[in-house]
C-alpha positions as a Markdown table, in Angstrom:
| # | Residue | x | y | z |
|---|---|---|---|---|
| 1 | Unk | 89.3 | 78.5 | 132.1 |
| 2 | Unk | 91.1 | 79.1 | 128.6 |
| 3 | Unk | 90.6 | 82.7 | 127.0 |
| 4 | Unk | 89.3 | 82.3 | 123.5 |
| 5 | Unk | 90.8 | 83.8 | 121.1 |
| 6 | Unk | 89.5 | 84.7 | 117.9 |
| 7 | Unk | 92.5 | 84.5 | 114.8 |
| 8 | Unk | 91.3 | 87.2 | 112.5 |
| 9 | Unk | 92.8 | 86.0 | 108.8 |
| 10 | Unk | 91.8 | 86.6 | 104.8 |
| 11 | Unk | 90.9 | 90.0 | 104.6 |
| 12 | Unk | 89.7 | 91.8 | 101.3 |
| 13 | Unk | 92.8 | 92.4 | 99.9 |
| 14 | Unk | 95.3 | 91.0 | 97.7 |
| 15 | Unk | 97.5 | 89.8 | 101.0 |
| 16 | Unk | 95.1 | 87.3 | 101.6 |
| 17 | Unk | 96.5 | 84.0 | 100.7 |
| 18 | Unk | 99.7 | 85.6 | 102.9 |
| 19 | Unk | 97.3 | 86.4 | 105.8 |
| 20 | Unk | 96.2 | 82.7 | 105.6 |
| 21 | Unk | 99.5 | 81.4 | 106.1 |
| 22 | Unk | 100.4 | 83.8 | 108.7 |
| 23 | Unk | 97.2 | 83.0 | 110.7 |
| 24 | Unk | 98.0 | 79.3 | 110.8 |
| 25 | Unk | 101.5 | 79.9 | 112.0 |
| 26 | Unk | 99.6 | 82.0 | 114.7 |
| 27 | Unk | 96.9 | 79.3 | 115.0 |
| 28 | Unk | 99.9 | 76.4 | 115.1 |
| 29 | Unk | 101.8 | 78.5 | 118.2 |
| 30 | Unk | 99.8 | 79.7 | 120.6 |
| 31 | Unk | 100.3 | 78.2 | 124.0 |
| 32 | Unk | 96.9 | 76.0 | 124.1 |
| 33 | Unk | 97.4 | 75.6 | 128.1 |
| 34 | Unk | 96.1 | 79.1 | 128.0 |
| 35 | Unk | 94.1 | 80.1 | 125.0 |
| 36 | Unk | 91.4 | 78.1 | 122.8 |
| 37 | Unk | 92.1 | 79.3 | 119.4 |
| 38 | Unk | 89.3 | 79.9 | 116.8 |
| 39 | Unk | 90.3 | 80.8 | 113.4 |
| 40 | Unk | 88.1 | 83.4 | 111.6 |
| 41 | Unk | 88.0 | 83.6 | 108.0 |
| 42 | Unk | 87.4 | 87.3 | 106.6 |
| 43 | Unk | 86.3 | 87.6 | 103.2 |
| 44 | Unk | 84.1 | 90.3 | 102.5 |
| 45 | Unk | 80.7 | 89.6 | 104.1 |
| 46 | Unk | 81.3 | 86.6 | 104.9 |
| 47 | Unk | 83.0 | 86.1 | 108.3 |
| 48 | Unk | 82.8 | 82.4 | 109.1 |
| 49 | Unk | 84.9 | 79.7 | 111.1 |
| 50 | Unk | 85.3 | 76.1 | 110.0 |
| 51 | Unk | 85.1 | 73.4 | 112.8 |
| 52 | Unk | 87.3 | 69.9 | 113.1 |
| 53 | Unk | 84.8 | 68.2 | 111.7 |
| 54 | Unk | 84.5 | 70.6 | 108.5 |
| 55 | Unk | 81.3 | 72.4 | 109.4 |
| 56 | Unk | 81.3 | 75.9 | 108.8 |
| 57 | Unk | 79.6 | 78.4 | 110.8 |
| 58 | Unk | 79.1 | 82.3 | 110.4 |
| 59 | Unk | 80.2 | 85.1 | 112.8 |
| 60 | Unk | 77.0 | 87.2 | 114.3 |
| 61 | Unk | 78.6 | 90.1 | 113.2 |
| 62 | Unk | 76.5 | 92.0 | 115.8 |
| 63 | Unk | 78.0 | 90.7 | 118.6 |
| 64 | Unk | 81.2 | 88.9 | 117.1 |
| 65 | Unk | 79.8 | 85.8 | 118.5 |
| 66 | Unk | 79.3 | 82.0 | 117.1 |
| 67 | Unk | 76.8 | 79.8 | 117.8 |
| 68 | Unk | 78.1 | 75.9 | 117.9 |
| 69 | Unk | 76.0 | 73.2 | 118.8 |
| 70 | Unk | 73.6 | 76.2 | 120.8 |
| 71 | Unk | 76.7 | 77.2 | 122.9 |
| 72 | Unk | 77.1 | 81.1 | 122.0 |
| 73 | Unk | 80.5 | 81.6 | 121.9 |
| 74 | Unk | 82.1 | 84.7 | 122.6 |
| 75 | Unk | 86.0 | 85.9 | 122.6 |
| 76 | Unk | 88.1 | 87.3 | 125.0 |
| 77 | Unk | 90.6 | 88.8 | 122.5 |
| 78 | Unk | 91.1 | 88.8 | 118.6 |
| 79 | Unk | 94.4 | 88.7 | 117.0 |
| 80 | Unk | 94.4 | 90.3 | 114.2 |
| 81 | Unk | 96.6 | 88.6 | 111.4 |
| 82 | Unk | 94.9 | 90.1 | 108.2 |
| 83 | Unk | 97.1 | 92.3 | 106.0 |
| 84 | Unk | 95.9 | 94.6 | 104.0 |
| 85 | Unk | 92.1 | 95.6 | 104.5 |
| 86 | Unk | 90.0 | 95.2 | 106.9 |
| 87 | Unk | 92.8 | 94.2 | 109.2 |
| 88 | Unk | 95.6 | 96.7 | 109.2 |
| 89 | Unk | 93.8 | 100.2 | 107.6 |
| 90 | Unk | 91.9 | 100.2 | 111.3 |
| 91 | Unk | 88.7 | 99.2 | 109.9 |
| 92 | Unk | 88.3 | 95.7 | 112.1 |
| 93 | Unk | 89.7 | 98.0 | 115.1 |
| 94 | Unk | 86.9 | 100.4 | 115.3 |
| 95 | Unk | 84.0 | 97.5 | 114.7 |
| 96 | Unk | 85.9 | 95.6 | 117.9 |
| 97 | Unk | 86.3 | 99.4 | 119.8 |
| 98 | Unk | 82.3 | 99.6 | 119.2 |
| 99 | Unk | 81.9 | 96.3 | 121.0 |
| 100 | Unk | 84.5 | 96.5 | 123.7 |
| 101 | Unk | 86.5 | 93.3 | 122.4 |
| 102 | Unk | 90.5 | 93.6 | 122.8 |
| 103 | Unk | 92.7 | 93.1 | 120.1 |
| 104 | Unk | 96.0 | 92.8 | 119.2 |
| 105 | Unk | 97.7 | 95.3 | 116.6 |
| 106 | Unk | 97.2 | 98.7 | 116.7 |
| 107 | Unk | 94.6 | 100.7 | 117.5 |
| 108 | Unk | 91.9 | 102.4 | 115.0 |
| 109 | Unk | 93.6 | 105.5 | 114.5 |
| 110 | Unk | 97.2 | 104.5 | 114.1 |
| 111 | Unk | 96.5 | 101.5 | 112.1 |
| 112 | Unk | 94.4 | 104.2 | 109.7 |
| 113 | Unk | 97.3 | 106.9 | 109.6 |
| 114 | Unk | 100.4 | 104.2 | 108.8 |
| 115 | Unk | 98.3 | 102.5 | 106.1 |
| 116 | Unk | 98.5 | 106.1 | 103.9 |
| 117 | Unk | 102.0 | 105.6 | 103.2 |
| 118 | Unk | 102.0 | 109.4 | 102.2 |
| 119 | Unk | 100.2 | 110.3 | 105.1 |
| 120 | Unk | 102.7 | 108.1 | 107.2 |
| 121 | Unk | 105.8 | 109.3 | 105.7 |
| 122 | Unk | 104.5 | 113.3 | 106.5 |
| 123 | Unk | 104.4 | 112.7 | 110.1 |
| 124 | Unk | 107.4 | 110.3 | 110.2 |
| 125 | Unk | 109.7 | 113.2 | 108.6 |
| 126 | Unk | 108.2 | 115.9 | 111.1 |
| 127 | Unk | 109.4 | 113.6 | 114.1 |
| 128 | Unk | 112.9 | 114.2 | 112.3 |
| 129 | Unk | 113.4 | 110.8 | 110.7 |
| 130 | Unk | 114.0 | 111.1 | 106.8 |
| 131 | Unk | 112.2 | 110.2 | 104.3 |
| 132 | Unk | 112.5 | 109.8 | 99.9 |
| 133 | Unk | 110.7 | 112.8 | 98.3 |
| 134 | Unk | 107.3 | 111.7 | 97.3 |
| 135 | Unk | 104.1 | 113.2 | 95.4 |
| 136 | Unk | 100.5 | 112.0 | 95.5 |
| 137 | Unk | 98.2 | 111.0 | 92.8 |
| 138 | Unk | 94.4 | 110.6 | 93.1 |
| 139 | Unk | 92.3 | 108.7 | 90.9 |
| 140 | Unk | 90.0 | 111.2 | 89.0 |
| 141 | Unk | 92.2 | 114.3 | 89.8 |
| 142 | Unk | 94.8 | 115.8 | 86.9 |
| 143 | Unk | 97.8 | 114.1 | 87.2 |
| 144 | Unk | 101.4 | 115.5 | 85.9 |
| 145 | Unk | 103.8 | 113.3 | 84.7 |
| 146 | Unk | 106.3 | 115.8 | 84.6 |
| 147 | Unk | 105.9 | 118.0 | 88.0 |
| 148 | Unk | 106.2 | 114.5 | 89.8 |
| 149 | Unk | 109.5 | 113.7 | 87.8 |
| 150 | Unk | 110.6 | 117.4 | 88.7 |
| 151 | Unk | 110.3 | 116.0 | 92.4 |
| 152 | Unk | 111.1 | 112.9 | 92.7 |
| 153 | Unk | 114.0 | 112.2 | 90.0 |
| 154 | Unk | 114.9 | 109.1 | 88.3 |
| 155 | Unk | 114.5 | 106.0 | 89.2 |
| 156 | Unk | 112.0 | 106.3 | 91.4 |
| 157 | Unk | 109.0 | 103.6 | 92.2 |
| 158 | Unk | 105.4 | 104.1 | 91.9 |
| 159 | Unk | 103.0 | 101.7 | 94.4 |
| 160 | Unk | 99.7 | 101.9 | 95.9 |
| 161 | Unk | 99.3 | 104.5 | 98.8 |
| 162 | Unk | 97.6 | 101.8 | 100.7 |
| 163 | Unk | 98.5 | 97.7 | 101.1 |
| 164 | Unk | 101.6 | 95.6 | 101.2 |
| 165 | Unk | 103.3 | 93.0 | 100.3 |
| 166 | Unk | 105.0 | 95.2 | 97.2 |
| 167 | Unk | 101.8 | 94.7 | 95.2 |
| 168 | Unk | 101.0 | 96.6 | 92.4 |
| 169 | Unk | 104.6 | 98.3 | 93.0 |
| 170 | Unk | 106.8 | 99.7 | 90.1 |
| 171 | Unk | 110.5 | 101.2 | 89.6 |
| 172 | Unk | 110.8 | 103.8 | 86.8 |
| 173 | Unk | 113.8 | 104.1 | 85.0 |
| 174 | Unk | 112.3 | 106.1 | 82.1 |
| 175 | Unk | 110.3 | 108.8 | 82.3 |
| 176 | Unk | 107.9 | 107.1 | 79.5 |
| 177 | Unk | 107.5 | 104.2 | 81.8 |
| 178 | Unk | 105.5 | 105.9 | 84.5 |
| 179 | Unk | 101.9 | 106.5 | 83.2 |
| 180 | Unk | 102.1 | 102.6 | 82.7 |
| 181 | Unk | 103.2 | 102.1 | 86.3 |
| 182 | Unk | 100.7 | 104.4 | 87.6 |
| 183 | Unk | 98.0 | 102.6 | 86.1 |
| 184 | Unk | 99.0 | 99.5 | 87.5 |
| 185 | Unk | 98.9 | 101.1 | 90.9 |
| 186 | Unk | 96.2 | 102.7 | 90.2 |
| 187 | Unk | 94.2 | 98.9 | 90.5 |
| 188 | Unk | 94.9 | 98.5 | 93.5 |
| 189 | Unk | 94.0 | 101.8 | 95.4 |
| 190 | Unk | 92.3 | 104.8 | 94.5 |
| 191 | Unk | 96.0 | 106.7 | 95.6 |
| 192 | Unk | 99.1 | 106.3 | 94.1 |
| 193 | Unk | 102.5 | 107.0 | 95.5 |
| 194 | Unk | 105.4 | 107.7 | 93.4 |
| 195 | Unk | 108.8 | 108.0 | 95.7 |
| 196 | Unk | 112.1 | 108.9 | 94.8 |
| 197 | Unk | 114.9 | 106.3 | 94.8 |
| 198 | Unk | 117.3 | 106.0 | 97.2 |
| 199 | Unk | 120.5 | 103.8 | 97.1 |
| 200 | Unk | 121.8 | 101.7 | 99.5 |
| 201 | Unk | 121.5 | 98.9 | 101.9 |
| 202 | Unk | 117.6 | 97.5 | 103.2 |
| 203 | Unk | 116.9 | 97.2 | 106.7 |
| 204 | Unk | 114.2 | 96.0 | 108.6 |
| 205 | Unk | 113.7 | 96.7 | 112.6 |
| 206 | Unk | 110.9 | 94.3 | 114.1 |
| 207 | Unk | 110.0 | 96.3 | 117.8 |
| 208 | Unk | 107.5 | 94.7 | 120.5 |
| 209 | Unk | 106.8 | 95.8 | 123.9 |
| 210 | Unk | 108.0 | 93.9 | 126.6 |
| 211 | Unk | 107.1 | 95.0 | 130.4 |
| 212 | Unk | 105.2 | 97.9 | 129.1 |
| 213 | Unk | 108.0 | 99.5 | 127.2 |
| 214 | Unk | 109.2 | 99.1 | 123.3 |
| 215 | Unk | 111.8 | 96.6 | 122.8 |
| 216 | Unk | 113.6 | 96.5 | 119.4 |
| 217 | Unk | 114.4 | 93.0 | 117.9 |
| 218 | Unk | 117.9 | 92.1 | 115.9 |
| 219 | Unk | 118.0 | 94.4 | 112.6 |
| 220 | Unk | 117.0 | 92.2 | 109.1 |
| 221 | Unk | 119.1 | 92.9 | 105.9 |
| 222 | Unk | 116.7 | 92.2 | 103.3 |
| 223 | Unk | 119.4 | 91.4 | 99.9 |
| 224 | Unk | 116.5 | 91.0 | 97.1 |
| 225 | Unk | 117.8 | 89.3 | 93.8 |
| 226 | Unk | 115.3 | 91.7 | 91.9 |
| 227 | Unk | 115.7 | 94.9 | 91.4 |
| 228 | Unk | 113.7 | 95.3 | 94.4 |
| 229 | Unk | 112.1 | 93.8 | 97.8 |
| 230 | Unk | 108.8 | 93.1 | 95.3 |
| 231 | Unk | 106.0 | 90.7 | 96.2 |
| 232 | Unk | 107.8 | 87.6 | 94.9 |
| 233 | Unk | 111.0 | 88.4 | 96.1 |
| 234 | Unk | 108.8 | 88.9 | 99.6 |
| 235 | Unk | 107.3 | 85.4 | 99.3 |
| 236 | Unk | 109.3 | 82.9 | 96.8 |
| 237 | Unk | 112.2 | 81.1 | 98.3 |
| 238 | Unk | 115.4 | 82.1 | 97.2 |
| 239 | Unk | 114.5 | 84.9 | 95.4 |
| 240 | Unk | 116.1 | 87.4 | 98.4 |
| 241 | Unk | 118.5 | 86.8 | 101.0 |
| 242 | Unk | 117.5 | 87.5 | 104.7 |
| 243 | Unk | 120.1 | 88.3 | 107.2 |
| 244 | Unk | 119.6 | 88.1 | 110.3 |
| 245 | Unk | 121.1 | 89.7 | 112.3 |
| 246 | Unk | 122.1 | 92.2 | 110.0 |
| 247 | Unk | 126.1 | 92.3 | 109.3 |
| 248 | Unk | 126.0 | 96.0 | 109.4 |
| 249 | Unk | 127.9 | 98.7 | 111.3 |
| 250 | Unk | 126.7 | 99.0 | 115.6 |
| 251 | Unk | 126.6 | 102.8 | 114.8 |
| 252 | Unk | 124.0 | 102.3 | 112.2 |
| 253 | Unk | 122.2 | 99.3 | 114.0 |
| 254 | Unk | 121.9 | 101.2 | 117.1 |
| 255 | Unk | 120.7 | 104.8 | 115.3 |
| 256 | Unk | 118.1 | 102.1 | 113.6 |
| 257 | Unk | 117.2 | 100.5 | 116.8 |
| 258 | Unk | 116.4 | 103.6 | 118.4 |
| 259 | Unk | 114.5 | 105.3 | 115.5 |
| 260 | Unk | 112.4 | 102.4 | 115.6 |
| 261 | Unk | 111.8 | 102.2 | 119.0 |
| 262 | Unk | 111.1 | 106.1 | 119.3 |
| 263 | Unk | 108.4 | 105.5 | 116.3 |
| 264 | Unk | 106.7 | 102.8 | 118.0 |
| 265 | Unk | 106.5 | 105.7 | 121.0 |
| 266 | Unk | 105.3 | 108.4 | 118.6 |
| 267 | Unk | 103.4 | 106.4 | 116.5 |
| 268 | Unk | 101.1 | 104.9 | 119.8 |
| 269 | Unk | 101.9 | 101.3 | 118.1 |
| 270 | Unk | 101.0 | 98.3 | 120.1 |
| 271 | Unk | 102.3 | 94.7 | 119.3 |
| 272 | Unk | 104.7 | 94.0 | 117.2 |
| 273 | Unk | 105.4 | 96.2 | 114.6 |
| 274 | Unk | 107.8 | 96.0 | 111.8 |
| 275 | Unk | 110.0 | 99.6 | 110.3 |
| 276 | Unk | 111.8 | 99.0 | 107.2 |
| 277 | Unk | 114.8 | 101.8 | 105.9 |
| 278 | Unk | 117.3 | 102.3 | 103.6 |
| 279 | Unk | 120.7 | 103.2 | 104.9 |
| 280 | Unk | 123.7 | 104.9 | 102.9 |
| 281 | Unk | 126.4 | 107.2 | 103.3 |
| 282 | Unk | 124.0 | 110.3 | 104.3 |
| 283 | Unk | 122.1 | 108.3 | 106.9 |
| 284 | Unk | 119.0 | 106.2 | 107.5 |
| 285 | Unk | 115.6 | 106.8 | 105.4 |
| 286 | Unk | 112.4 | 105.2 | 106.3 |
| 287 | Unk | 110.5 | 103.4 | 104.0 |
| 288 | Unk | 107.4 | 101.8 | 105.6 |
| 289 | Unk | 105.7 | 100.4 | 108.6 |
| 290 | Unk | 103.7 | 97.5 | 109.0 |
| 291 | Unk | 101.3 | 97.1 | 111.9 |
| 292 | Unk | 100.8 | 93.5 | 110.8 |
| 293 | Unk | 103.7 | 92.5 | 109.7 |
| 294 | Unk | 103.9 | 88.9 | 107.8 |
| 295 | Unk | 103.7 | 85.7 | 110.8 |
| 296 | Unk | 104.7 | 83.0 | 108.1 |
| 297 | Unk | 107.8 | 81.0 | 107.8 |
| 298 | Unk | 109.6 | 83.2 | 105.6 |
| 299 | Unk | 108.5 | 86.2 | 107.4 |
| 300 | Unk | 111.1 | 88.5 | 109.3 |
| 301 | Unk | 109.8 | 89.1 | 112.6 |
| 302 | Unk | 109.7 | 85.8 | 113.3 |
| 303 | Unk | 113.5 | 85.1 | 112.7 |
| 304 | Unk | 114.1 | 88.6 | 114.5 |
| 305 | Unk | 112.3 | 87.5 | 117.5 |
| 306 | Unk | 114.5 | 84.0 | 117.3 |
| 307 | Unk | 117.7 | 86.0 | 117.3 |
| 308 | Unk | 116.7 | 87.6 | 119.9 |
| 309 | Unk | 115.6 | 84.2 | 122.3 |
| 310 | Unk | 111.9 | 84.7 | 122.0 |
| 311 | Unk | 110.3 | 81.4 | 120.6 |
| 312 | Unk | 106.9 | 82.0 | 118.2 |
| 313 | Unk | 104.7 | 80.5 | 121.4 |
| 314 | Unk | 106.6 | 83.9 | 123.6 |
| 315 | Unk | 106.1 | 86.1 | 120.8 |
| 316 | Unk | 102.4 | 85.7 | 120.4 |
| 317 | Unk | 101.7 | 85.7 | 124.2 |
| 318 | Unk | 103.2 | 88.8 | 124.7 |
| 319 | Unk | 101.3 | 90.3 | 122.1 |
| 320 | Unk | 97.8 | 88.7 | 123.5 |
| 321 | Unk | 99.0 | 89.7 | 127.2 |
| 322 | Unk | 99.5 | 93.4 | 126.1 |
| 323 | Unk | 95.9 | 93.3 | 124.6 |
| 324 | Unk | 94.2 | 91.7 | 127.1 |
| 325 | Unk | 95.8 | 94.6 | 129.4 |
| 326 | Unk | 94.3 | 97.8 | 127.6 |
């Protein structure tokens, strides 16, 4: 008998038209002579799935269940394709860990920690990986302009603490410019990051795990015609070049490599998992991880996992056979 599988997608977030497209890549590649896919669409209370025919049908959020035609149906696994909330903060993980349902992604507490950038970026740097000077606003709490400035120097960018996708992100060049920025942060999370800049070259490290061990995919240079790797320069064809793999020096490739695949380690990731770091003359600095990382066409684990021989249908079943394993 086929496992079901449950394609978590949408979320509550501004990633969710992203999540949409990544879910159907997910939904259009997963080896059907195993698994009977079942797409799940997440937006706030509503948790529903929409048949062939165009019938729509809620989830019984007690049980994660769906009743079609009287048949309860229940899932073997979810995959989790949601960025954003309530997919990658850890919030879908610990409503699955109440009701014993595996899942791919990380788990609860790891998906929780890596979503506070800030947070993230603290424990990364006491592991001995570098990272850009950073200070923390909260909404409601005093904030100085100037002590930030002070820390971080100019440029530097000012984004949510929480999401992806580059939204609501800034880069300050003038010290007048960052009250605006902040505020524009500011309405997307209740915590605002503001980071220092640092120059150089972007790289991106996609790492699964393959027999039970981390396994680091062909490094991405991410060339963005914008100032920066921003949400349109993420999404809009043509607006950033993608290089992969990366024409960059083995010595930095391999430090890269084995920084990511140490994270992963450190970090308790599962799945696959994307690192993204800026290198220059004084070494590598990372940036961010994703625990969902973007599944679309123009995505870059996809094209990593190419370079590196593993097909979409490969990529996905490893990540459902290491769930279905915990």
């Amino acid at each position: 008998m086929k496992k079901r599988i449950a394609i978590a997608a949408g979320g509550d977030s501004g990633e969710f038209d992203i999540s949409i497209k990544s879910a159907a890549v997910v939904e259009e590649y997963l080896d059907r002579d195993i698994y009977q896919a079942y797409l799940i669409i997440f937006r706030g209370d509503e948790w529903s799935y929409t048949s062939d025919e165009n019938k729509k049908y809620l989830v019984n959020r007690d049980d994660f269940s769906l009743l079609i035609n009287d048949e309860k149906i229940t899932f073997d696994a979810v995959f989790i394709a949601i960025h954003g909330t309530p997919g990658e903060d850890g919030k879908l993980q610990g409503y699955l860990d109440m009701l014993d349902i595996p899942y791919t992604a990380c788990d609860r507490t790891t998906s929780a920690i890596t979503f506070n950038k800030y947070y993230c970026n603290r424990l990364v740097n006491s592991f001995g990986v570098d990272v850009a000077p950073s200070v923390l606003f909260r909404k409601g709490r005093e904030i100085v302009y100037e002590d930030a400035i002070k820390t971080t120097g100019l440029p530097c960018f000012v984004k949510p603490n929480s999401g992806g996708s580059s939204i609501g992100m800034s880069k300050v060049i003038d010290a007048a410019e960052l009250p605006s920025a902040v505020s524009k942060a500011f309405s997307e999370d209740q915590q605002v990051l503001v980071e220092g800049f640092i120059p150089g070259r972007e790289i991106t490290c996609g790492v699964i795990t393959i027999e039970g061990n981390p396994h680091s995919l062909p490094l991405t240079e991410i060339i963005p015609k914008n100032d920066f790797f921003d949400y349109e320069a993420k999404y809009t064809d043509g607006m950033a070049e993608e290089v992969t793999p990366a024409d960059i020096p083995s010595k930095i490739e391999q430090q890269c490599r084995t920084i990511s695949e140490m994270l992963y380690e450190k970090l308790n990731c599962y799945g696959f998992v994307r690192f993204d770091y800026i290198f220059n003359e004084s070494g590598i600095y990372f940036l961010e991880v994703n625990t969902v990382p973007g599944l679309s066409q123009n995505s870059v684990v996809p094209k990593q996992a190419a370079a590196d021989g593993i097909s979409l249908k490969e990529l996905f079943s490893l990540s459902l056979q290491q769930a279905l394993s915990r």
